[in-house]
Phi, psi and omega in degrees: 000146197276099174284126174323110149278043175267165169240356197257154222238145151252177198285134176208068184284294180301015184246188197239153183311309229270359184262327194260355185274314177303305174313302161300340165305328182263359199278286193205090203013049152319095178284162160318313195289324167312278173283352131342302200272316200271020161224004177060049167234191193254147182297306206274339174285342173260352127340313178261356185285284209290347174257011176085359193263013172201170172223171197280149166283192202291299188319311176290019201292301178341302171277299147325344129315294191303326207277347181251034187022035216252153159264121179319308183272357184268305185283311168299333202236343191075006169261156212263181211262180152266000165212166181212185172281079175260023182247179185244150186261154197293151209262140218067347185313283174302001151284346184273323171313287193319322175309291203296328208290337173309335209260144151266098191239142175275139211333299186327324199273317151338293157295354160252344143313300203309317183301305156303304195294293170327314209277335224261275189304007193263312218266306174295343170288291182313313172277355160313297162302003187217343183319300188312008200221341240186084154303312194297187202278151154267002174286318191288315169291336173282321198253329140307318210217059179301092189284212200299298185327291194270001151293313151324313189284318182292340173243047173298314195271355166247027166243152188223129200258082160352292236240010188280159189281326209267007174302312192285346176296328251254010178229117210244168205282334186252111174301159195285122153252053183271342176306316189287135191281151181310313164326307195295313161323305187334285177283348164311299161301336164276350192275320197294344207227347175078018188251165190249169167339275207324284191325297199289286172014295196283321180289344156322316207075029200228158172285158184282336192286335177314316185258353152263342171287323157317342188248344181257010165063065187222356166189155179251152177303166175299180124318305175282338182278355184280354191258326166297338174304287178324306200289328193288348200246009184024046216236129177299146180305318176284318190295314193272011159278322211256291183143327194236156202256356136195176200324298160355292202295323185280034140247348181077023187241187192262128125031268157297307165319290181330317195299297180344250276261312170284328169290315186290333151315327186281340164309341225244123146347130150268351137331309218266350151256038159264331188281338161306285213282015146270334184290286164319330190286272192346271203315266175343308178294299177329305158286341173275350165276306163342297178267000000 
């Protein structure tokens, strides 16, 4: 089945995680066993998530986000981000994620896959295209006889579009904390805000040995206890799950680089970059088996 590359979420407050976990499955076609395998679970445990009868823990959110092109704070709580995407990411992208997210790559090296992988399919559209027209070498043609397109295309990455709407995101609330186990976040924010056991206890609902075990890393919060954790912890929701506070941050690019980067994709066949980023993902694991 032909996957949905949309990301954009409607308010789905009234539904229950395991009705907005079912919704997105149908969003963008996602079988049980497709998330199974991405989360190291059982078909019937992600069976009983879309029918309510049990719900994920804290740990899978992560990974159910990725396989469900999903927001982190949109699948726990049903409320939409303060931005979303509303353009489509190119078919395959997010399986090329999910590829890159295995590798241990550090945040920088992630945007220069990502980054190869444009130049690579950028570079091949344009000499494709122009081949009937253009005999000569393409190098010769990229540095001479540039039309509008591959001037674009050549001064992309130093360029930053003032005026783009997705400009006021690009300063997130959290530096990127993925070394840290949800606990080391935990306690960050609390050393940082001065709060005790006791407080968050009580705005929590919760007992204090719950909330010195969360911070001694020995249980992670609930589903339902994570969205009051977050307002007392004045902690964006994706950071303190994940480390990073969206898809941006966690590729190391800006935003507005990204969108750029994802519209001149969208131009693009899409068979002929979904066979790029399988193509790259094979090469990146291989090296990385290699070293």
């Amino acid at each position: 089945m032909k996957k949905n590359n949309k990301v954009l979420h409607t308010l789905a407050e009234h539904l229950t995680i395991g009705a907005r976990i079912a919704l997105r499955c149908r969003d963008v076609g996602c079988s049980h066993y497709d998330i199974a395998k991405c989360c190291n679970v059982t078909e019937r445990t992600v069976y009983n998530w879309c029918k309510s009868k049990s719900i994920p823990e804290l740990r899978y959110i992560p990974s159910l986000c990725f396989i469900l092109h999903s927001q982190i704070s949109w699948l726990v709580t049903g409320r939409m981000d303060k931005y979303q995407w509303v353009d489509e990411f190119p078919i395959g992208f997010f399986d090329f994620l999910v590829s890159i997210r295995n590798v241990n790559l550090a945040i920088e090296k992630r945007g220069d896959v990502l980054r190869s992988v444009f130049e690579m399919a950028m570079t091949l559209h344009f000499s494709i295209n122009n081949s009937a027209h253009k005999k000569h070498n393409f190098n010769c043609f990229v540095d001479k006889e540039p039309t509008h397109k591959v001037h674009k295309f050549k001064c992309f990455m130093n360029r930053v579009t003032t005026n783009s709407p997705f400009h006021h995101v690009e300063e997130v609330k959290h530096e990127v904390q993925e070394n840290l186990t949800f606990s080391g976040r935990f306690n960050i924010r609390k050393l940082e805000l001065g709060l005790s056991n006791k407080g968050i206890s009580l705005f929590c609902g919760v007992s204090e040995k719950t909330v010195y075990n969360w911070g001694k890393g020995k249980s992670l919060p609930t589903i339902m206890q994570f969205p009051a954790l977050c307002s007392i912890l004045d902690a964006d929701m994706s950071w303190l799950v994940t480390g990073c506070c969206d898809l941006p941050q966690w590729i190391g690019m800006t935003p507005t680089e990204l969108k750029v980067m994802l519209d001149n994709l969208n131009r693009l066949p899409s068979r002929t970059v979904n066979q790029i980023y399988l193509s790259v993902s094979v090469i990146v694991h291989e090296l990385d088996t290699i070293n």
